[in-house]
Backbone as CSV, one residue per row, in Angstrom:
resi,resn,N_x,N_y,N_z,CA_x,CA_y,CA_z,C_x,C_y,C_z
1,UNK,8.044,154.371,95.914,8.949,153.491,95.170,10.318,153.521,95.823
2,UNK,10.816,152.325,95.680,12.018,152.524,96.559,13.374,153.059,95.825
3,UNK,14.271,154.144,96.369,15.381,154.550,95.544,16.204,153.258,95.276
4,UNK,16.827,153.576,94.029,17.770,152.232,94.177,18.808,152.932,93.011
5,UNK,19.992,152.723,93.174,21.049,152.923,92.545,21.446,151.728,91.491
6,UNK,21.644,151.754,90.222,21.816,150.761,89.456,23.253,150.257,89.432
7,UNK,23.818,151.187,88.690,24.492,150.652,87.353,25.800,151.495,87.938
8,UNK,26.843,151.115,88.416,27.957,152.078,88.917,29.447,152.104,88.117
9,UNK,30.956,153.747,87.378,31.603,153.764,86.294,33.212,153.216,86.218
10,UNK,36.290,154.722,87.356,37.776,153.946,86.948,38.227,153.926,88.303
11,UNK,38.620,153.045,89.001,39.587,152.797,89.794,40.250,154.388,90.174
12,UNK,40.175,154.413,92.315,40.552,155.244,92.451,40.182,157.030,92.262
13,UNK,39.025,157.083,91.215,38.656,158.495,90.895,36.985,158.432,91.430
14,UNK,36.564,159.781,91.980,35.404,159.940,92.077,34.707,160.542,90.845
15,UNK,35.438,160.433,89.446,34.798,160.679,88.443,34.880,159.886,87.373
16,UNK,35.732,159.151,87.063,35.428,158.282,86.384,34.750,156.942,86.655
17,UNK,34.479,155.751,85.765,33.627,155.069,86.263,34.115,153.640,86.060
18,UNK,35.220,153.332,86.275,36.084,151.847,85.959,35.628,151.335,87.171
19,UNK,35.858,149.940,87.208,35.849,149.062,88.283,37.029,149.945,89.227
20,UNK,36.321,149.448,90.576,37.413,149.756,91.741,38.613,148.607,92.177
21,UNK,37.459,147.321,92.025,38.942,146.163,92.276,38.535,145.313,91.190
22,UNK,39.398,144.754,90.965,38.912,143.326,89.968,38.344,142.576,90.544
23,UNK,37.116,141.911,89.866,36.008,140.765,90.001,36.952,139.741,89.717
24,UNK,37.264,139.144,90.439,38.238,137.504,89.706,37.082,136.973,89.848
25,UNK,37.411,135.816,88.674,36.370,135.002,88.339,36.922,133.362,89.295
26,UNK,35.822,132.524,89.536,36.233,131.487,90.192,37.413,130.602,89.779
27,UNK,37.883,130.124,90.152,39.292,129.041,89.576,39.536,129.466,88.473
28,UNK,39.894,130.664,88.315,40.510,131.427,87.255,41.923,130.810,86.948
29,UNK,42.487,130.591,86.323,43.630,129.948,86.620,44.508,130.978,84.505
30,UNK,44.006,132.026,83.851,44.377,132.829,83.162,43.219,132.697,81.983
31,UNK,43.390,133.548,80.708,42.895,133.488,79.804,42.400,132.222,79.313
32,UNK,41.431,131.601,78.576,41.658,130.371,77.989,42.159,131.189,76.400
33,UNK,42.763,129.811,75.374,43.240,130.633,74.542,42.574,130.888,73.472
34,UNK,43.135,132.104,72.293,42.185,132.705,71.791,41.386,131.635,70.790
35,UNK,40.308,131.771,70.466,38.978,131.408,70.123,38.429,130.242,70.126
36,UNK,39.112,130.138,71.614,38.542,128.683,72.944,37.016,129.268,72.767
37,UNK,36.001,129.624,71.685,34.543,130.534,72.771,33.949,128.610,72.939
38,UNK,33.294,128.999,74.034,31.782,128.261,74.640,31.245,127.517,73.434
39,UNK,31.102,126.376,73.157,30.504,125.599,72.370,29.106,126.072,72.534
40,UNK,28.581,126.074,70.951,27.228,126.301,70.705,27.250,126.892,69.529
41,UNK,25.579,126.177,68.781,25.689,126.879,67.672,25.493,128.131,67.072
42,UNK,26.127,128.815,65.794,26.813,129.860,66.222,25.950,130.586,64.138
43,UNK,24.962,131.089,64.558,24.165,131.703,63.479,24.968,132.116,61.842
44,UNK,24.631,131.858,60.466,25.508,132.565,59.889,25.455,134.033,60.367
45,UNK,26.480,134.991,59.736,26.207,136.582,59.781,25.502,137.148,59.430
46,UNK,25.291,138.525,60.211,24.382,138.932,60.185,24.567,140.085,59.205
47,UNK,23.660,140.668,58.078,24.150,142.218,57.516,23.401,143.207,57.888
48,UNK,22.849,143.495,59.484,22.437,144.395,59.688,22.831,144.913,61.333
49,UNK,22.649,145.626,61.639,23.397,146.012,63.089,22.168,146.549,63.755
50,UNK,22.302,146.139,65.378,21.123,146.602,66.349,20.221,146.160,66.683
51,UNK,20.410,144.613,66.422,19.281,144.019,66.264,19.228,143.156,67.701
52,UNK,18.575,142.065,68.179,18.589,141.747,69.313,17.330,140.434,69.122
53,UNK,18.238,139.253,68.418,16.850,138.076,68.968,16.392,137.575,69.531
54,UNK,16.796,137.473,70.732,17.000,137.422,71.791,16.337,138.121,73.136
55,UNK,15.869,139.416,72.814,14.925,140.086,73.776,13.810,139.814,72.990
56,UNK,13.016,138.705,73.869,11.583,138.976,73.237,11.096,139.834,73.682
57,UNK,11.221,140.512,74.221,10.239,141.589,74.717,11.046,142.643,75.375
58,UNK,11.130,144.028,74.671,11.765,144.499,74.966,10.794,145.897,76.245
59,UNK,11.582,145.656,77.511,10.408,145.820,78.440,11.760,146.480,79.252
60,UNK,12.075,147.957,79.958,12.776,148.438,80.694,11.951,147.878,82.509
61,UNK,12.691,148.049,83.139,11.986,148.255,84.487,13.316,149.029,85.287
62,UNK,13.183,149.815,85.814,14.350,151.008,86.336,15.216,150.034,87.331
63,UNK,16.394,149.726,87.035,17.008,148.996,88.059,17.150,147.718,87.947
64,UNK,16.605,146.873,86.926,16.390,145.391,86.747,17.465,144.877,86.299
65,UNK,17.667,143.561,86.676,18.530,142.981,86.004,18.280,142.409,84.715
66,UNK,19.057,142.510,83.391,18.589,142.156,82.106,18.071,140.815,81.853
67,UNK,17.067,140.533,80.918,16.060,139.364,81.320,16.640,137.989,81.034
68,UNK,18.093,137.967,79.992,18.723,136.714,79.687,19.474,137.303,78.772
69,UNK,20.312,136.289,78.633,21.638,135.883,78.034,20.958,136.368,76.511
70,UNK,21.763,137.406,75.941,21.902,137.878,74.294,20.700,138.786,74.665
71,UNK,20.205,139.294,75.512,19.366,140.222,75.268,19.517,141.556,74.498
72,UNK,21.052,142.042,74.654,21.412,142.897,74.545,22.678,142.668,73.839
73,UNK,23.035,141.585,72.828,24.302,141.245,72.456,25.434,142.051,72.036
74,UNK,25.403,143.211,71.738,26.465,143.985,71.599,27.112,144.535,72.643
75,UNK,26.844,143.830,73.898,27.692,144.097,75.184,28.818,143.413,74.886
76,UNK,29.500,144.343,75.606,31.329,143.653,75.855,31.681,143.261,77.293
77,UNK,31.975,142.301,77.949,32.589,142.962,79.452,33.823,142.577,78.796
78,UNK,35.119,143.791,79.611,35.868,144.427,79.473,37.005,143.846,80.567
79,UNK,37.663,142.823,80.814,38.546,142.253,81.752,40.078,142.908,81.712
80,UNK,40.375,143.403,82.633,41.788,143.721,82.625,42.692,142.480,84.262
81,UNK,43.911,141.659,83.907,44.483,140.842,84.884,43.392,139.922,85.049
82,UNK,42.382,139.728,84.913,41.288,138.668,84.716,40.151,138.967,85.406
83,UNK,39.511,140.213,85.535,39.063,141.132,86.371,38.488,142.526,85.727
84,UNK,36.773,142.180,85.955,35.701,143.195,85.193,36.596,144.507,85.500
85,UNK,36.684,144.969,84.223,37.327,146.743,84.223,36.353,147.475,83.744
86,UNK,35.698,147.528,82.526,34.914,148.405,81.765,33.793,147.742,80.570
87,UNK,33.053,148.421,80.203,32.109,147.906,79.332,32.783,148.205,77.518
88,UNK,32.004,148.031,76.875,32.247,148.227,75.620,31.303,147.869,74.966
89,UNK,31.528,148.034,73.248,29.857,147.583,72.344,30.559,147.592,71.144
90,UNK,29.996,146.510,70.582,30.340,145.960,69.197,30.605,146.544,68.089
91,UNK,31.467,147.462,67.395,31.116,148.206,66.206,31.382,147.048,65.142
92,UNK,32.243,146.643,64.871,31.949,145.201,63.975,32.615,144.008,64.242
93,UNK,32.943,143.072,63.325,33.669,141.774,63.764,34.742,142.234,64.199
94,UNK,35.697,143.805,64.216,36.688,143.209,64.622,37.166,143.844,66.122
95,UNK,35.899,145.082,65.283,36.302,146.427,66.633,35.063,147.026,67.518
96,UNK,35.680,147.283,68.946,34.466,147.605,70.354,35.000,149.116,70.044
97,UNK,34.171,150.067,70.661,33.981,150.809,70.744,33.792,151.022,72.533
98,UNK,34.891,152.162,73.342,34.319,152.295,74.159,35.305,153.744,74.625
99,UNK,35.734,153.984,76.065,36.080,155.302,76.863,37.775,155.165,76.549
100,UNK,38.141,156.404,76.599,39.398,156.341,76.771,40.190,156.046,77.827
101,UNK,39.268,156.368,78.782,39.839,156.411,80.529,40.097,155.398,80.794
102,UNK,39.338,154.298,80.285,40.195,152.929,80.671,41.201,152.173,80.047
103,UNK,41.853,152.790,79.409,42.997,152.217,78.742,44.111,152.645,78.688
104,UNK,44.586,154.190,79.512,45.263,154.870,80.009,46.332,153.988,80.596
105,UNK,47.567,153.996,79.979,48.864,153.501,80.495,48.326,152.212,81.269
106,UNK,48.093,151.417,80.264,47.689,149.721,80.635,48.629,148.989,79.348
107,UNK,48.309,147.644,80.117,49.441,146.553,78.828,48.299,145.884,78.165
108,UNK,48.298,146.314,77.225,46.941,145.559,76.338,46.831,144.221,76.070
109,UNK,48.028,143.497,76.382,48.555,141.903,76.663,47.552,141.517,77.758
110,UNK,47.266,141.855,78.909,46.092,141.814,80.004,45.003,141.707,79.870
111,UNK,44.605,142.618,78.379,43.119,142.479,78.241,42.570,141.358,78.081
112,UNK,40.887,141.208,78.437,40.187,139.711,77.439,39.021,140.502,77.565
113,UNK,38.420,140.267,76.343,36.954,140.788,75.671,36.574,139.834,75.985
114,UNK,35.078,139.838,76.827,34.104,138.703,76.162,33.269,139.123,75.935
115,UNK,32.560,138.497,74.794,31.380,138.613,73.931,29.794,137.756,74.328
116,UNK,29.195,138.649,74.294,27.649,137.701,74.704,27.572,137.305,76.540
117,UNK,28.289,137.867,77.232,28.503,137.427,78.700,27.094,138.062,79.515
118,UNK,26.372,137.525,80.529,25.542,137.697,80.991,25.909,137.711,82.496
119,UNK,25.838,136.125,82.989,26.464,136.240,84.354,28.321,136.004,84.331
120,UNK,28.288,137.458,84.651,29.811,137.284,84.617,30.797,136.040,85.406
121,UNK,30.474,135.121,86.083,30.584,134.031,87.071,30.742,133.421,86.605
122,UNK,29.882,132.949,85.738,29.855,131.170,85.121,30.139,131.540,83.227
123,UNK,31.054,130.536,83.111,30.701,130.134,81.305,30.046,129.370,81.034
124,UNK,29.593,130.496,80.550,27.828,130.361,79.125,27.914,130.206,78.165
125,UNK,27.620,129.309,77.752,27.686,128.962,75.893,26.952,129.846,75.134
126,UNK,27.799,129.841,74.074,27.250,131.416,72.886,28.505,132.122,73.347
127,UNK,29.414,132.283,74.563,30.449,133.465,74.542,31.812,133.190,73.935
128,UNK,31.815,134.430,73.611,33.196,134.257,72.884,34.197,135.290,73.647
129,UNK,35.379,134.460,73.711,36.595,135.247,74.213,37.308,136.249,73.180
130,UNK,37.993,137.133,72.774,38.980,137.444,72.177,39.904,138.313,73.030
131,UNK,41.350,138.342,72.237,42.454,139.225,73.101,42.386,140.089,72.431
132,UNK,43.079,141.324,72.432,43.106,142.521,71.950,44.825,142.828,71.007
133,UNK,44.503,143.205,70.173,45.752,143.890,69.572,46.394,145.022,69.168
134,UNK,44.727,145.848,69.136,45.327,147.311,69.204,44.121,147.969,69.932
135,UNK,44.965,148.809,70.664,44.159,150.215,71.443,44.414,151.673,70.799
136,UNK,43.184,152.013,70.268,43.162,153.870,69.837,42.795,154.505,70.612
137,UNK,43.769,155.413,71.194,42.954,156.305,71.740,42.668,157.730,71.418
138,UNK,41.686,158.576,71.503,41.967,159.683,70.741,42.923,160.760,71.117
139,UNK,43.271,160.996,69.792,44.368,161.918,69.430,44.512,163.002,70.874
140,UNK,43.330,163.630,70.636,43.252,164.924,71.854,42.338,164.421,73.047
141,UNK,42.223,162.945,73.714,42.393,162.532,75.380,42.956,163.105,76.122
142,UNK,42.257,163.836,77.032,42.977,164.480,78.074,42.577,163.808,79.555
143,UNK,43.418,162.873,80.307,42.657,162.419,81.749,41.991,163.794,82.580
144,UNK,42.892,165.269,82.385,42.012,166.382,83.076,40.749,166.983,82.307
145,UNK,39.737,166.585,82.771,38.383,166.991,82.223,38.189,165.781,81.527
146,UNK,39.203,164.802,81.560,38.532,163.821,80.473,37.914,164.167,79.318
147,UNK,38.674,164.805,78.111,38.130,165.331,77.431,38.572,164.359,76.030
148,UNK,37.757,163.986,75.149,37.797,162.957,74.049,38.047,161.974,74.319
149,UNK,37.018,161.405,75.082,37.120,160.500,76.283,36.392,158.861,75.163
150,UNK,37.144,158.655,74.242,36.872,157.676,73.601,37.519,156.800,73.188
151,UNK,37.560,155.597,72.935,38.883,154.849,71.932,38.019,153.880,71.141
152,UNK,39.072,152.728,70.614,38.483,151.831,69.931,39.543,151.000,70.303
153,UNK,38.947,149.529,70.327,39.895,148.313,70.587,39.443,147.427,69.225
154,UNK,41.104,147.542,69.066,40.684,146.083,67.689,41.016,144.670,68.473
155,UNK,40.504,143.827,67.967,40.133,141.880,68.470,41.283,140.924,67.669
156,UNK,41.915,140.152,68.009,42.527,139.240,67.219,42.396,138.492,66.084
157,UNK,41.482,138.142,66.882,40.109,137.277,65.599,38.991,137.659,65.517
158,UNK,38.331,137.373,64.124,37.054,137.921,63.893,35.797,137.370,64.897
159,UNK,34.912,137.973,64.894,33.958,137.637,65.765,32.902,137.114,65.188
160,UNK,32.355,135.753,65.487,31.295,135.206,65.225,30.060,135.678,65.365
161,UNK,29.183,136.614,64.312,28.244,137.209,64.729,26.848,135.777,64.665
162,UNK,25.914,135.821,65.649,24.917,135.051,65.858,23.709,135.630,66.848
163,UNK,22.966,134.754,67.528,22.293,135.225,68.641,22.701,136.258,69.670
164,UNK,23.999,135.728,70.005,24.459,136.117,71.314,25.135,137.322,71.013
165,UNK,26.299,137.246,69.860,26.834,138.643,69.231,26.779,138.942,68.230
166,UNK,26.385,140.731,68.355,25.807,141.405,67.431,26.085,142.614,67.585
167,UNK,26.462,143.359,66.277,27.370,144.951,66.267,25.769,145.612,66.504
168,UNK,26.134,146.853,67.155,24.954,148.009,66.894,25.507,149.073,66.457
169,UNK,24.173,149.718,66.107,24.083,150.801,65.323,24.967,151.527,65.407
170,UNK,25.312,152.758,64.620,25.579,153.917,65.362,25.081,154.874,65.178
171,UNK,24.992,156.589,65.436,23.414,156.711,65.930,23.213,157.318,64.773
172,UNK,21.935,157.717,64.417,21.588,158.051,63.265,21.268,159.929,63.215
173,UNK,21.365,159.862,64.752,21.131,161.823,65.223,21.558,161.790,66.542
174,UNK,21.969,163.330,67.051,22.340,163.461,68.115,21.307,163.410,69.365
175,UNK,21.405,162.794,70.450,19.911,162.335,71.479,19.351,163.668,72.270
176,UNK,18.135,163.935,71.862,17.566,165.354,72.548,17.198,164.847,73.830
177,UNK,17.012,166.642,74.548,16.386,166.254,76.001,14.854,165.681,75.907
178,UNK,15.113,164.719,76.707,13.610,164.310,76.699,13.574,162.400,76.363
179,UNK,14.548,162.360,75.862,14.391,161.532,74.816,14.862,160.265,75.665
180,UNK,14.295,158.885,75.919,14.644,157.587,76.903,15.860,157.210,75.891
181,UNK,16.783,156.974,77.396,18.141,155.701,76.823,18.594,154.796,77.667
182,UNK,18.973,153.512,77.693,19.397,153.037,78.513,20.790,152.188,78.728
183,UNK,21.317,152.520,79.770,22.402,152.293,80.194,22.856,150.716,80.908
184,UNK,24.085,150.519,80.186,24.016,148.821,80.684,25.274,148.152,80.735
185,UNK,25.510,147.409,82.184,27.025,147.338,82.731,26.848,146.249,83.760
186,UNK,28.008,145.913,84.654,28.175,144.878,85.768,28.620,145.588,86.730
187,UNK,28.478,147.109,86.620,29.349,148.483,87.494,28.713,148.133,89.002
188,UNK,29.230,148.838,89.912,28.789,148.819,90.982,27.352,149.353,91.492
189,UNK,26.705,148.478,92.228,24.855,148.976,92.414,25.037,149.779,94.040
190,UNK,26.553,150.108,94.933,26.182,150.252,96.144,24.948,149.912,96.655
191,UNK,24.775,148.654,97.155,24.156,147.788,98.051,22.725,147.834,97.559
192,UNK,22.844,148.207,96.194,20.896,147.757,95.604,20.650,146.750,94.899
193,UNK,21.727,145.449,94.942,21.754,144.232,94.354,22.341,143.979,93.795
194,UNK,22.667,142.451,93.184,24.098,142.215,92.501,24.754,142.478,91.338
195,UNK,25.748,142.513,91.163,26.055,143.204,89.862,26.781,142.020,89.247
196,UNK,26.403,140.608,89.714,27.093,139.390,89.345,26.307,139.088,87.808
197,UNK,25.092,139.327,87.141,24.788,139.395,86.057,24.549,141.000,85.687
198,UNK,24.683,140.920,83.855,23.898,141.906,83.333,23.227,142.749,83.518
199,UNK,23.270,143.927,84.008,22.060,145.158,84.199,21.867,146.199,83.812
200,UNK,20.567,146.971,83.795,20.512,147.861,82.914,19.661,148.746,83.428
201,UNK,19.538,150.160,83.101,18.507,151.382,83.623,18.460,151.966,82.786
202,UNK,16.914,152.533,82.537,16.607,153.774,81.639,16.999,155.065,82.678
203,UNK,17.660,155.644,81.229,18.557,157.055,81.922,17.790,157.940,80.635
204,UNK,16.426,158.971,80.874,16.273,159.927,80.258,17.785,161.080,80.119
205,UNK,17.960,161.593,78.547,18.763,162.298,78.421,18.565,163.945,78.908
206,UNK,19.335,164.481,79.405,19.037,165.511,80.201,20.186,166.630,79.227
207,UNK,19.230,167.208,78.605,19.563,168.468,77.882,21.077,169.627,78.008
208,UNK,21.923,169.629,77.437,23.195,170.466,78.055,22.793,172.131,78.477
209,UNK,21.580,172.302,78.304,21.371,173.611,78.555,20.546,173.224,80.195
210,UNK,19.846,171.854,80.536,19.262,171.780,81.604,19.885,170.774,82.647
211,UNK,21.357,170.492,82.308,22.538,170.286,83.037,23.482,170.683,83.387
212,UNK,23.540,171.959,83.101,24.986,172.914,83.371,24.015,174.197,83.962
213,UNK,24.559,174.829,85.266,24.749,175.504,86.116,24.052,176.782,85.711
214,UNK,24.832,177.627,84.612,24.804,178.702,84.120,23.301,179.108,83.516
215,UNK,23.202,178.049,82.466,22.153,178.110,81.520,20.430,177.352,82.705
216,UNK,20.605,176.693,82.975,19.290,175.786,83.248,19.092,177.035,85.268
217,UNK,19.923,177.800,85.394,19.592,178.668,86.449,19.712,178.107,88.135
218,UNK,19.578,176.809,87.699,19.797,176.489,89.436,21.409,175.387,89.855
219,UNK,21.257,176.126,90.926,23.092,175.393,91.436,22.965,174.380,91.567
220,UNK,24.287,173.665,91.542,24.073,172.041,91.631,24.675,171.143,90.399
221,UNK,23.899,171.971,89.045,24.664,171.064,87.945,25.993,171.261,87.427
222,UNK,26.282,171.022,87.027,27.424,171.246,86.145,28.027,172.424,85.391
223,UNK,29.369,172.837,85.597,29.491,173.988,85.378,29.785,173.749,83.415
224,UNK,29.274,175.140,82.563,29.710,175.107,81.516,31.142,174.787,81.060
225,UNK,31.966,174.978,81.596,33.394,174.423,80.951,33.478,173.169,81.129
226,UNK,32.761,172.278,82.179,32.702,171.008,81.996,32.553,170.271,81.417
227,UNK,30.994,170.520,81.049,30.356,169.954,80.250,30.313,170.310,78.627
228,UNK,31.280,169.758,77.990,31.526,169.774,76.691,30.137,169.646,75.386
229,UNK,30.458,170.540,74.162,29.180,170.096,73.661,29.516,168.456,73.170
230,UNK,30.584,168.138,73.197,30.377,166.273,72.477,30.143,165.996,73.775
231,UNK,29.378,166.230,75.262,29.323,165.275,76.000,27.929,165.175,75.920
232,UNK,27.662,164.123,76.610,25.912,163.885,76.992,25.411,163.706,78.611
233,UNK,24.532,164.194,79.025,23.893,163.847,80.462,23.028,163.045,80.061
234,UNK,22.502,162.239,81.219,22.311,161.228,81.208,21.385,160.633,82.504
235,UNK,20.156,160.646,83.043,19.630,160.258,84.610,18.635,161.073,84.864
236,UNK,18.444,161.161,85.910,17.433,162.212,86.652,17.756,163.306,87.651
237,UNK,17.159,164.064,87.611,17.588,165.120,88.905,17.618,164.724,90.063
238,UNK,16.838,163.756,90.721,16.741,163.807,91.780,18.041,162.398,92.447
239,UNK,18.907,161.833,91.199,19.598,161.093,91.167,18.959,159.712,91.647
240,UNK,19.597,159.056,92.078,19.151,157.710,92.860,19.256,156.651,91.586
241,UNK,18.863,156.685,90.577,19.277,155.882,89.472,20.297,155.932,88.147
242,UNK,21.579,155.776,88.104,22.900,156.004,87.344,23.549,155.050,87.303
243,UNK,24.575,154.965,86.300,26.135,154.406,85.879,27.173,154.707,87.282
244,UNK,27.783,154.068,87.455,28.768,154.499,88.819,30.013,153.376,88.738
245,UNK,31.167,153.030,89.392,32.271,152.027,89.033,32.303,151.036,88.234
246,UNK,33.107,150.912,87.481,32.526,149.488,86.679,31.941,149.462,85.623
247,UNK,31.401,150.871,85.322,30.347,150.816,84.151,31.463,151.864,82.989
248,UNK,32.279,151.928,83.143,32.993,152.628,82.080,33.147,152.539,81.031
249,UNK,33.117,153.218,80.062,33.403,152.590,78.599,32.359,151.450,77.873
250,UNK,30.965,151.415,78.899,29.913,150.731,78.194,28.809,151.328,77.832
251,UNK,27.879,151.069,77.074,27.357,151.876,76.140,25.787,152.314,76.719
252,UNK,25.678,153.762,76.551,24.225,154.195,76.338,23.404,154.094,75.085
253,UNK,22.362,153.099,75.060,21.737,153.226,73.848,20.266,153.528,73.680
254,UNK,19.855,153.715,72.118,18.218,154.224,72.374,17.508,153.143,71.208
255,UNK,16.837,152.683,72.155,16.235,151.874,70.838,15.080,152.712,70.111
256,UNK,15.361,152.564,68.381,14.579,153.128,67.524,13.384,152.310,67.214
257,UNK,11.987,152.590,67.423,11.157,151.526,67.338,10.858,151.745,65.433
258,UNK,10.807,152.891,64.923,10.779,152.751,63.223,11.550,152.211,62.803
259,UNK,12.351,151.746,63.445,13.485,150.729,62.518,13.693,149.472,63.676
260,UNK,13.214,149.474,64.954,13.434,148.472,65.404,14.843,148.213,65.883
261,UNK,15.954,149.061,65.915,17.457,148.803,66.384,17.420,149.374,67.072
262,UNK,18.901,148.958,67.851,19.380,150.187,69.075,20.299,150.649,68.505
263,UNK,20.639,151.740,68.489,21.764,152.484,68.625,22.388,152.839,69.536
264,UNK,23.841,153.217,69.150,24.456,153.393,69.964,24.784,155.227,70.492
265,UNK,24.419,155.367,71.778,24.223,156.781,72.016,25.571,157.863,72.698
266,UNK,25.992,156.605,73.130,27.096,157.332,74.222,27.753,156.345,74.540
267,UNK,28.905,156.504,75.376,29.658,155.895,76.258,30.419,156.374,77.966
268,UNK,30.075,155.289,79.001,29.950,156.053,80.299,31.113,156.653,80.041
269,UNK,31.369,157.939,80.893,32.717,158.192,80.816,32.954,159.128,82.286
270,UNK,32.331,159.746,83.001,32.009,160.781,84.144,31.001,160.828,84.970
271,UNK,31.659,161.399,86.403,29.821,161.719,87.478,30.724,161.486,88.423
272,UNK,29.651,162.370,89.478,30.512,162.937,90.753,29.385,162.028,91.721
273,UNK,29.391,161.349,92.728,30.375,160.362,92.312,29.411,159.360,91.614
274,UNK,28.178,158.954,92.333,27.241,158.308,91.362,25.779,158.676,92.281
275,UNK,24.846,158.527,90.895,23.523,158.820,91.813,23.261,160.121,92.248
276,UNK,24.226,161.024,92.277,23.710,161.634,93.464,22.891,163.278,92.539
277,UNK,21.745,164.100,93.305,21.074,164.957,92.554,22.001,165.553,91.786
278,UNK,20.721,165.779,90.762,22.000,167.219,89.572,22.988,166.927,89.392
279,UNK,23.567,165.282,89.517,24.879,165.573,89.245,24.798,164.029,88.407
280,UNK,23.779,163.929,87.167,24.062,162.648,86.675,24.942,161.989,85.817
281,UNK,25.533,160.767,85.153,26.218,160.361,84.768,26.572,161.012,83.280
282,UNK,27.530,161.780,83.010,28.453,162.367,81.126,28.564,161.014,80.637
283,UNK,28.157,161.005,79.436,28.673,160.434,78.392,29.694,161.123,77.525
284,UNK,29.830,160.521,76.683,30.431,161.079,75.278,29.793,160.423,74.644
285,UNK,29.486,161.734,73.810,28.534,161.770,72.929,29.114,160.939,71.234
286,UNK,28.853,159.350,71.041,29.188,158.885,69.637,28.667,159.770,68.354
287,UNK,27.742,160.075,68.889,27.389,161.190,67.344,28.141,162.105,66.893
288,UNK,28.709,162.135,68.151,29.994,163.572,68.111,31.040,162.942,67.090
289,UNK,31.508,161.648,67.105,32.680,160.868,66.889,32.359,159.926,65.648
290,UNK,31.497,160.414,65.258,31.536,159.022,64.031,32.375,159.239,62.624
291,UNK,32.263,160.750,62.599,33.748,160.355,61.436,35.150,160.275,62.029
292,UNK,35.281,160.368,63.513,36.625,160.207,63.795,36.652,158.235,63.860
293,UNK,35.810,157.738,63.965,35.928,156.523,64.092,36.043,155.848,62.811
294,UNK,35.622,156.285,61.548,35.187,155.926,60.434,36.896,156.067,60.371
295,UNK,37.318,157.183,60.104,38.367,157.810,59.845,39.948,156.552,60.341
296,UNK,39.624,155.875,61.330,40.348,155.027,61.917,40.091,153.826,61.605
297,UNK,39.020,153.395,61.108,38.794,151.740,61.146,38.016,151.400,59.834
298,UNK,37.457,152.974,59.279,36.546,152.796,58.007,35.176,152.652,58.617
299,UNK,34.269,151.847,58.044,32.761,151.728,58.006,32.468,149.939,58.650
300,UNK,31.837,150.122,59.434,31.556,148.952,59.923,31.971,147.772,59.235
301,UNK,32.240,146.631,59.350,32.443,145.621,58.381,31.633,144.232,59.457
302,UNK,30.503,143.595,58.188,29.370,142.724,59.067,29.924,141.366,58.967
């Protein structure tokens, strides 16, 4: 099978995972204004989260590009100066959920959310634009170790939930080793195909006792002070398939087949540098964070 690198995480660092340059979009000429979205019709709301009408068939293949537009609607791409920065995921109409690292001494005037975006290139009907008005970041963010490596962005205007956008879950337990998730961004693929649409990889979760150095016995992984218990691993040992530039602040999720949703598992946030063995992509762990999020914005609102 051939190796192939997916899904790549901030500008400038070999550990975080932001875009390196901005993607300008063609005859960009600035924002359009707020809730200019893409004509099309636009579902009443929805009162349940995680849902996806849009994937008929929900079918991984390691490395693929996602099969169409709303497959996965609680994607965000994340534009900073008009130019893919980071991922994000829907917590409700008003607020994304994503990394702290990318919002670090930025003008939040710059930002543009879009909602339901597939090929980042062309406008697609079903997307919706919004600007941003407030950035949280957490209290105890540290850029060294990246530690509470989370925020929340609130939206201007409410968001039209339908086909295309749709809040997910959040998780209902913390993700054991063993257990499939998959990871999904426009991050950099180093030269395993384009990252001009949607893509996504199953990233088995890799246990904090069989990712850190000390405990799992062999060199290579991660040392215990690193790896925090709110963080999550994320890939394979032998690397070759991960999150890497670009994919920051967008979401790991697991779909629950007894209930049929995805949840939301993590968010990219770390990895030295991508792909490479024993050294797969940290999350932060949302399970870790759900009453700090509650605590800030309350309880989802559909």
């Amino acid at each position: 099978m051939k190796a192939i690198v997916v899904l790549c995480l901030l500008a400038g660092s070999a550990l975080c995972r932001v875009a390196e340059e901005p993607v300008n979009f063609p005859e960009d000429e600035g924002f359009p204004m707020e809730m200019q979205d893409m004509a099309e019709d636009v579902a009443e709301p929805r009162l349940e989260c995680g849902q996806a009408p849009l994937n008929y068939q929900f079918r991984i293949v390691n490395g693929s590009v996602t099969p169409n537009q709303g497959a996965y609607p609680f994607m965000v791409n994340v534009l900073y100066n008009g130019g893919h920065r980071c991922g994000a995921a829907v917590y409700d109409k008003f607020h994304v959920i994503s990394a702290a690292h990318c919002y670090q001494s930025i003008d939040k005037s710059k930002l543009m959310l879009i909602f339901g975006d597939y090929d980042q290139f062309t406008d697609e009907a079903g997307t919706q634009r919004r600007t941003v008005t407030k950035v949280i970041l957490h209290e105890n963010w540290k850029q060294q170790g990246l530690l509470n490596d989370i925020a929340i962005l609130r939206v201007k205007s409410e968001l039209k939930f339908g086909d295309k956008v749709q809040p997910i879950c959040m998780p209902s337990l913390k993700p054991s080793h063993g257990q499939d998730a998959y990871v999904l961004g426009w991050g950099t693929t180093n030269g395993t195909g384009s990252n001009r649409k949607l893509r996504m990889a199953k990233v088995p979760i890799i246990g904090r006792s069989q990712c850190t150095d000390k405990k799992a016995g062999v060199p290579g992984w991660y040392t215990t002070s690193a790896l925090k218990t709110y963080m999550l691993c994320a890939g394979y040992e032998q690397g070759r398939i991960d999150a890497c530039n670009g994919d920051s602040g967008g979401p790991l999720v697991q779909y629950k087949e007894e209930s049929s949703r995805f949840e939301l598992a993590g968010v990219v946030s770390w990895g030295i540098p991508c792909a490479l063995p024993k050294k797969p992509t940290v999350y932060t762990s949302v399970y870790d964070f759900k009453s700090w999020i509650v605590s800030k914005i309350g309880s989802p609102v559909y």
